[in-house]
N, C-alpha and C positions, 0 to 999 in steps of 0.2 A: 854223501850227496843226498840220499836218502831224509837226515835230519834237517837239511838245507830246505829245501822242499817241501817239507812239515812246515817249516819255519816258514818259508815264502806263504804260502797260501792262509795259514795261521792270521799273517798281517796284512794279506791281502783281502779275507774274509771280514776281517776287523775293519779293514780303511772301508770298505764298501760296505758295509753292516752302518757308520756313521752316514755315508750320503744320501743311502737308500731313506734312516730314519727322515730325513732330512727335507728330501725330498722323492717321492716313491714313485715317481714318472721319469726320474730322470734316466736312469739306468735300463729301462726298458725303450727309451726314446733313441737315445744314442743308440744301441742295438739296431732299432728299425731305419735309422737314420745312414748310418754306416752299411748294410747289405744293401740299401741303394744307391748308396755313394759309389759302394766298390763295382756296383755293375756297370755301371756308364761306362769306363772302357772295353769293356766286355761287348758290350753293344754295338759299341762301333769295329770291336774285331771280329764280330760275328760277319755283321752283316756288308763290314767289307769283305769279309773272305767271299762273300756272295755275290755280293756286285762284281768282285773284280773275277772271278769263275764265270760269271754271268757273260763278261765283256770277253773274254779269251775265248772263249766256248762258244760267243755268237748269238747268245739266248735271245728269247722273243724278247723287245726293247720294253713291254710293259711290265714284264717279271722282273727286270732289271731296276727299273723306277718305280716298283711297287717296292722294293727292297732298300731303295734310297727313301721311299715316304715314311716308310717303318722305322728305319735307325733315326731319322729328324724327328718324329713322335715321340719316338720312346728318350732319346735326348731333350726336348722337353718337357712331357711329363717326370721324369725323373729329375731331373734339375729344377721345377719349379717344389717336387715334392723336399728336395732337400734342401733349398734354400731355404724353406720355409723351418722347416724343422731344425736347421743350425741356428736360427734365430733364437729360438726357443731355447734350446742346447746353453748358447753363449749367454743367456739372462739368466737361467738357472745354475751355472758355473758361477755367476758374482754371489746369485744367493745364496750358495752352499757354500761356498766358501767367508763371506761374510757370516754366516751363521756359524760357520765351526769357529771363527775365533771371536764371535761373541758369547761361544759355550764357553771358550778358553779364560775369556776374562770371568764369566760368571763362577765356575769354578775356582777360577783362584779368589774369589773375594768369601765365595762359600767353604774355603778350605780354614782349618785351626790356623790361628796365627803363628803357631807355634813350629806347624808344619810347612807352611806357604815361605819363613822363615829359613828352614831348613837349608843345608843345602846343596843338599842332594836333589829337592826337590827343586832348586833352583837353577842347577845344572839341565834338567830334565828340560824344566820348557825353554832354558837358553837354548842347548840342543836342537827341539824341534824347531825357533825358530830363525837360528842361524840355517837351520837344514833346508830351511824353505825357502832362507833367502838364497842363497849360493844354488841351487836345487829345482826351485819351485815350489808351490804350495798347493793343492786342492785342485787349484783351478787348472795346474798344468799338468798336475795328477790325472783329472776328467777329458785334457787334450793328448795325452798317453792313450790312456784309455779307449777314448774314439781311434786314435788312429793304429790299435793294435787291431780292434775287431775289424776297421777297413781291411786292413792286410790280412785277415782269418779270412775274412767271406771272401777277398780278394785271390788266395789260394784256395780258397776250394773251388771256385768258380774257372781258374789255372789250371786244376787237377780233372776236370771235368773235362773240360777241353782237350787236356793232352792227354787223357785217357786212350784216346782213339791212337798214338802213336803206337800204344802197345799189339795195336787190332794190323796182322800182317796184309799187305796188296799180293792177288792173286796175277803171277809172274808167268811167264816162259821162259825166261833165261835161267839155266840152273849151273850157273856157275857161283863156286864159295864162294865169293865175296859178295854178290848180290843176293846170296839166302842169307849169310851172316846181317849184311845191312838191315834187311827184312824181318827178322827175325828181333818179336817180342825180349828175347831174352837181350840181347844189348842195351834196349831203353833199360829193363830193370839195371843191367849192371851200370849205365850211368849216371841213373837215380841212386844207385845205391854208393857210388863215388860222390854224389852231390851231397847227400846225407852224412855223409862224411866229413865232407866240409862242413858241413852246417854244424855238425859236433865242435867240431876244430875251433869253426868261431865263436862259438855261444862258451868255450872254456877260456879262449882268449879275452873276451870281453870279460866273463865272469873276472879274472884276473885284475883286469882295469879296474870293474868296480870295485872287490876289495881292498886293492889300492887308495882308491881316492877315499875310501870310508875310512881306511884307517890313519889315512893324510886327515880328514875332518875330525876324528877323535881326538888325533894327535893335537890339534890345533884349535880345539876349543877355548879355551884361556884365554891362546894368542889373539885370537879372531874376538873374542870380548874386548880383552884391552885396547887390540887397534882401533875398532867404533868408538869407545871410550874417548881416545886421544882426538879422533877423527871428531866426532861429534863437539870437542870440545868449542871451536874456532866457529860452528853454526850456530849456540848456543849465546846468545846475547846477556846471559845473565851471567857468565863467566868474564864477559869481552872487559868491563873494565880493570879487572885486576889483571888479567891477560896483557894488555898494555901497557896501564900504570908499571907495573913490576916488571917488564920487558918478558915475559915468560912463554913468548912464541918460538924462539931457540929452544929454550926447554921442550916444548909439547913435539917438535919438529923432531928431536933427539930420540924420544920415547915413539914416536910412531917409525921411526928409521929400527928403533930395537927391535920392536915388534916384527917388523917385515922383515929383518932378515934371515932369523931362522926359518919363517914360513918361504921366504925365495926360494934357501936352498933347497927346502922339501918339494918346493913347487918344478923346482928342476931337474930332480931326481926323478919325479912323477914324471915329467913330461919328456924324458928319458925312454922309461919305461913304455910311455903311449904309443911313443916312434917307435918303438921294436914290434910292438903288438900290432897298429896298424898296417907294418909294412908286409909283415905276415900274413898277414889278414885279409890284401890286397893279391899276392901271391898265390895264397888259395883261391882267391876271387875270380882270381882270371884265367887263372889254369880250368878250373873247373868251367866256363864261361867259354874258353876255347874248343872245349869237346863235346861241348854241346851243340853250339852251334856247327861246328866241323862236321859231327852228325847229322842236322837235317841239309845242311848243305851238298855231302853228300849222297843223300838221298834225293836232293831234288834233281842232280847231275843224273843219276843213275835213270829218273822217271819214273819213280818211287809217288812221287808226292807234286799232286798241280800247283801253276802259280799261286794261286789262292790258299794252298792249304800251307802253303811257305808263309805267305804273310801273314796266316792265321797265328801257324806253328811261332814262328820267329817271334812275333808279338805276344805274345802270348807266355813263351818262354821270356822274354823280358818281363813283360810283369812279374811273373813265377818267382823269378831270380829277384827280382827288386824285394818284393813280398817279404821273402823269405831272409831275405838281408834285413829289411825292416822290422820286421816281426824278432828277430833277434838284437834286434838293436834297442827297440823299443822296449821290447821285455828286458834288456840291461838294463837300461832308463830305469824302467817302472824297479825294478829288484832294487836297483839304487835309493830310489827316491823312496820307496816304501820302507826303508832302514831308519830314513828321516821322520816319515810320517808318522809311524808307528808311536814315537815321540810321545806326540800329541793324542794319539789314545789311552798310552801310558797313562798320560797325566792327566785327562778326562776318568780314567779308572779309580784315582786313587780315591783314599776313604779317608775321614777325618778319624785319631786314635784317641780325641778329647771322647773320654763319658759322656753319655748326653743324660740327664736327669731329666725328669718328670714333672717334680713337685713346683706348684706356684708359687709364687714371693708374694707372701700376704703382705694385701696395701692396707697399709696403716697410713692416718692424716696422722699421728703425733708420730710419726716417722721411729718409734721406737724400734732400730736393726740397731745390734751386738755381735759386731764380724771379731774371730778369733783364731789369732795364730798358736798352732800348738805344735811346738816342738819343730817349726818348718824351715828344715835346708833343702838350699836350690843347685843343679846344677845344668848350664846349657846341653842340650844335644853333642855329642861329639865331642865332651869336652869331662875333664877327670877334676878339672878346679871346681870346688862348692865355693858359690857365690854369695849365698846365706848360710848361715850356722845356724841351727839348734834356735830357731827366733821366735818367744813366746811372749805374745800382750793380746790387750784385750783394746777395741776402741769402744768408745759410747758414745752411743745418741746425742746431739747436739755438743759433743767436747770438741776441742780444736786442736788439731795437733798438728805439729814441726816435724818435720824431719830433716837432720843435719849430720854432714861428714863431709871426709875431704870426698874429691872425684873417687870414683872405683870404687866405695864403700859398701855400695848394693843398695842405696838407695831406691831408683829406678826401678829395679829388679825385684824388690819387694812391690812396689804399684803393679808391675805386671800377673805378677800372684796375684794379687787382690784383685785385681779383674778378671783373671782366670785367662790370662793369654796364654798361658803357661801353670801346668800343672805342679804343685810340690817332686823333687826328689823324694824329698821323707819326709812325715808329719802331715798335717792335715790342716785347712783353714776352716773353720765353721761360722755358716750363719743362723744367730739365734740358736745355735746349740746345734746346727744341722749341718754336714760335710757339705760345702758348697758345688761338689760335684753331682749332690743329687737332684738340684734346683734346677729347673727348664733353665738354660744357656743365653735364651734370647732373654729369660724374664729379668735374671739374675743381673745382666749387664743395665738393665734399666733404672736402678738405684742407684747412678756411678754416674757424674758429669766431671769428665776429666783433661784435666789440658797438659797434654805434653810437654817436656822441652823441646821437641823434635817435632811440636804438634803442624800440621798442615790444614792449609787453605786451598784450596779447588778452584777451577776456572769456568764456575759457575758466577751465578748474580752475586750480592751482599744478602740480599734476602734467603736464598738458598743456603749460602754457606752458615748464615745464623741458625737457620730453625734446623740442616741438615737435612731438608727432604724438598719434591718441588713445591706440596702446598703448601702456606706461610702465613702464619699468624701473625699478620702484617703491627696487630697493638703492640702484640707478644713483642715482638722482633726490635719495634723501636725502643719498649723499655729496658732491654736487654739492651740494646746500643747507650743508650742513658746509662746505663746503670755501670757497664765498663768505660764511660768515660769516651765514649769516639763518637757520640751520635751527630755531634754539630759538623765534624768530618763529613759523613757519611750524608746528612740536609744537604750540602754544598757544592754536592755533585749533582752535577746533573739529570741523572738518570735513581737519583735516590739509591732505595733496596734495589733498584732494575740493573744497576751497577756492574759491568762484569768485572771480574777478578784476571787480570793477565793476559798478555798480547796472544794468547791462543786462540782466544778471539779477535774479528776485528774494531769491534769499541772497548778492547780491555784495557782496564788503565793499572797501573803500577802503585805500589801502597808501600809504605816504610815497614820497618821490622817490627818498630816500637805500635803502628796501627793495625798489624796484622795479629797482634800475641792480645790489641787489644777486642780485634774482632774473633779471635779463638773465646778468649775469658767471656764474652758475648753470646758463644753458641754452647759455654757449658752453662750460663746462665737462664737460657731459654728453655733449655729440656728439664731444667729444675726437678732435679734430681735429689733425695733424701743425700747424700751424701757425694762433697765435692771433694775434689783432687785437684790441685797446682802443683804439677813436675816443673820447676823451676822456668815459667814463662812468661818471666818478664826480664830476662838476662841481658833483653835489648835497652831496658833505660838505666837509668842511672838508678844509684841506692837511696834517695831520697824520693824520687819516682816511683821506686818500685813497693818503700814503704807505703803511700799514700794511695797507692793502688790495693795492697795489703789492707791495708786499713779498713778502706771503702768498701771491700770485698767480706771481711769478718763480718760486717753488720750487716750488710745483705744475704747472709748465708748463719745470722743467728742462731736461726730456728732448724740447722741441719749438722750432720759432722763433716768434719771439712781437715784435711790434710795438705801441709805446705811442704813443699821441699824446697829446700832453697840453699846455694852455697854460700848468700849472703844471710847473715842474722837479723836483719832488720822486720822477718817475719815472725818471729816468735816471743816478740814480748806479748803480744796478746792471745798468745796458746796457751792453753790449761795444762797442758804436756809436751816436752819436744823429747822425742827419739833421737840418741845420737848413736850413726852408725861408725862400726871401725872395723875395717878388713871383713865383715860378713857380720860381722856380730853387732848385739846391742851392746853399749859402751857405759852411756849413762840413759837413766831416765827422769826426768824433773822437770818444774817450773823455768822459766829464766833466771826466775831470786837465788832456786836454789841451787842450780847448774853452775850460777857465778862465784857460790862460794867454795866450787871445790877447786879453788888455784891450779890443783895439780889435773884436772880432767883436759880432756878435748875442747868440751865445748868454751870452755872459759877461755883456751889457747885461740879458737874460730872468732869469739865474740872480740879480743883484744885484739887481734891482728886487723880488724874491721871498724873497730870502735870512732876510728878518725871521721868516716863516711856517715855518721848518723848522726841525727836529731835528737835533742831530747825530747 
């Protein structure tokens, strides 16, 4: 229990150390805002106990309605002080809550690729925000929150009041049962039966929630893949093959899988709820029964005036509500802070990439000499080497191929070489220099790369070319010229203003073949000493894609340039094509001389393809 405890407040220190940074009124607001929330019923059981003592008793008529002008005063000032202040309350709950998962995205975009990747790491913010969702998030955290300290100030302001039950009434009857009633010691022995109960349930509950956390751990996967299947049918970019192919049976099939192992957990749990609650109820009421049995007795005896019954009785209803609350709500909070924690997790982590120092001198003759020595790769969590032993050299302005079948590690090499990914074993150097020692941000600046898996944004066309908002509008069109799409891109209406994707509402839809050409467009903007094509032009045809090849060699003369491609129609005009085979280098040479070894790879790639090309 002891470690529990540690642990709770650990995360609890943590989750409120993020909103405080965040916002540093808010948590001292809510504070002042909740001890006067909680008083307002208090006011009026004060001050009825007064009026109605006043009325029984006979009191002078002004004393009485001096006592009703007090409880309407202070019922106003204090509801106009706390309305005001939940206002304030409920705008800063959007902001902090908006803020924490704008840190979430900024983090993740700040984290190694290598790590963000991961995925363990990727379980992490699944976790936190499946937990927010089923859960709550921040914002229902800071409505916990409020309404624990309600019910804190709310009991103490309870305990104040029934204090005086322990203070005995001077009697004449001395018979036991009328000194036991009287007598201080009974209230402690029923506070101390209530205490009891409140043990009882605060371990009941505790029960429930490791329950349901371990129903959420258990169900993590499940609960990805149902959204997964769920989201598929919302998703308009799926809908036509979804139809064409009839595969709504399918997706229906896979989210029935889904849900039924989580049914039966979910019924087993709620099993489990119905025993605990009705227990929970049973203590409730028993204890609920002797308490009040207590002042009822007392008021029979003549113990205690009308008024201090309806103080008492009131009073103890709140106490009790409180007290259920404050236990219930601190379940809540224990719970939800399991989930939140999450998200601190993974605002804590650190990137494990080196970061280096040194500048990338800029050179106008672009002379950079990147060198692989001796470098095998292997992923995260995985015992297969994806590169072997891979040693060459590239230069300045030469052109090189790179070819093999799927799975060869082509890809996987580009990723080294940007440094997404650090070697297993060996070392890449630039200019004779461990690439690990070059500043991170400078190093990537030398690299215009285009994916096979590259992505376009549901920004403008101008944005997506230059990749940032300001846009060198000259820049941006010669770059659309020069990939071949700019007369596309005139013809819109809205020009570069263009947006990209119905995420917006004027986005418009663009083909595969104009989007690989608007990618080749944004690596030719940032014109970079040395370009990269991961095979992105898979959307056109082989005569398309040479002539796009082609047009691309001459605009990128003056730099080194790397093609991958599964198709051969890009390296006849490469000084060198790499061919890979299972991790390794296989051959190295021209296309002249690649074709004369019958017996290689590449001669097997270039004939099985030979039909698709031009002379």
């Amino acid at each position: 229990m002891k470690k529990y405890f540690k642990g709770m407040i650990q995360d609890m220190s943590a989750i409120l150390r993020m909103i405080a940074d965040i916002s540093k009124s808010f948590l001292p607001v809510v504070l002042i805002t909740n001890i006067l929330q909680a008083a307002l019923p208090f006011v009026n059981i004060l001050f009825g106990y007064l009026i109605l003592d006043g009325i029984v008793g006979k009191h002078a008529k002004e004393a009485i309605l001096n006592n009703v002008y007090w409880m309407l005063f202070m019922n106003l000032i204090l509801g106009i002080l706390v309305s005001f202040l939940s206002k304030y309350i409920n705008v800063q709950k959007e902001y902090i809550n908006r803020t924490i998962h704008a840190r979430i995205a900024q983090k993740a975009l700040s984290l190694d690729y290598e790590q963000l990747e991961n995925q363990d790491c990727l379980q992490l913010l699944h976790k936190a925000k499946e937990g927010s969702n089923s859960h709550g998030d921040f914002i229902s955290f800071s409505s916990y929150l409020g309404r624990i300290m309600n019910s804190i100030m709310s009991l103490i302001y309870s305990v104040i009041i029934l204090s005086s039950l322990f203070k005995g009434n001077s009697i004449t009857n001395e018979s036991v049962f009328i000194r036991v009633m009287n007598s201080p010691w009974i209230v402690i022995l029923l506070f101390s039966l209530f205490l009891l109960a409140l043990i009882m349930n605060f371990r009941i509950l505790k029960r429930m929630n490791d329950k349901s956390y371990a129903f959420f751990e258990k169900n993590v996967d499940i609960n990805r893949q149902f959204g997964y299947f769920i989201n598929l049918g919302n998703n308009y970019k799926f809908g036509k093959d979804i139809r064409l192919y009839h595969m709504a049976g399918m997706i229906k099939e896979e989210i029935d899988r889904t849900m039924n192992p989580a049914s039966e957990t979910i019924l087993g749990l709620g099993k489990i709820y119905g025993k605990c609650n009705g227990l929970k109820e049973v203590i409730n009421q028993g204890t609920n029964f002797l308490i009040y049995g207590y002042i009822g007795v007392k008021a029979i005896l003549g113990l205690l005036t009308v008024g201090s019954v309806l103080k008492y009785v009131s009073t103890l209803m709140k106490f009790m509500s409180c007290v259920s609350e404050i236990i219930s709500i601190f379940a809540d909070i224990d719970l939800q802070r399991q989930y939140l924690k999450n998200y601190y997790i993974f605002l804590q982590l650190e990137n494990k990439k080196y970061e280096g120092t040194l500048p990338i001198e800029k050179r106008n003759d672009n002379d950079y000499e990147l060198e692989f020595n001796n470098v095998s790769f292997r992923y995260p969590n995985s015992e297969e080497m994806i590169l072997k032993d891979i040693s060459l050299k590239l230069k300045v302005g030469h052109k090189m191929a790179i070819v093999g079948r799927n799975g060869a590690g082509k890809t996987t090499f580009i990723k080294l070489l940007n440094r997404l990914y650090d070697p297993t074993e060996g070392e890449i150097l630039l200019n004779g220099i461990n690439i690990k020692k070059y500043d991170y941000e400078e190093y990537l600046k030398i690299f215009s790369v285009v994916f096979q898996d590259f992505k376009l944004f549901s920004f403008d066309i101008g944005q997506n070319v230059a990749a940032s908002v300001s846009i060198d509008e000259d820049k941006a069109w010669k770059a659309l010229v020069q990939a071949g799409i700019a007369e596309r891109v005139k013809g819109m209406e809205e020009g570069l203003k263009t947006n990209l994707y119905q995420t917006q509402e004027d986005g418009i839809e663009i083909s595969g073949g104009e989007a690989q050409k608007l990618a080749i467009a944004r690596a030719l903007y940032k014109d970079a000493p040395l370009v990269i094509l991961d095979e992105p032009t898979s959307a056109l045809d082989p005569v398309s894609e040479y002539e796009i090849y082609a047009k691309f060699d001459e605009l990128v003369s003056d730099k080194t340039s790397i093609y991958i491609s599964h198709r051969m129609s890009s390296c006849r005009f490469c000084d060198n094509i790499i061919v890979f085979d299972q991790g390794r280098i296989a051959q190295i040479g021209s296309h002249d001389t690649l074709m004369k070894e019958e017996a290689g790879i590449y001669h097997a790639l270039w004939s099985a393809q030979a039909k698709y090309y031009t002379a």
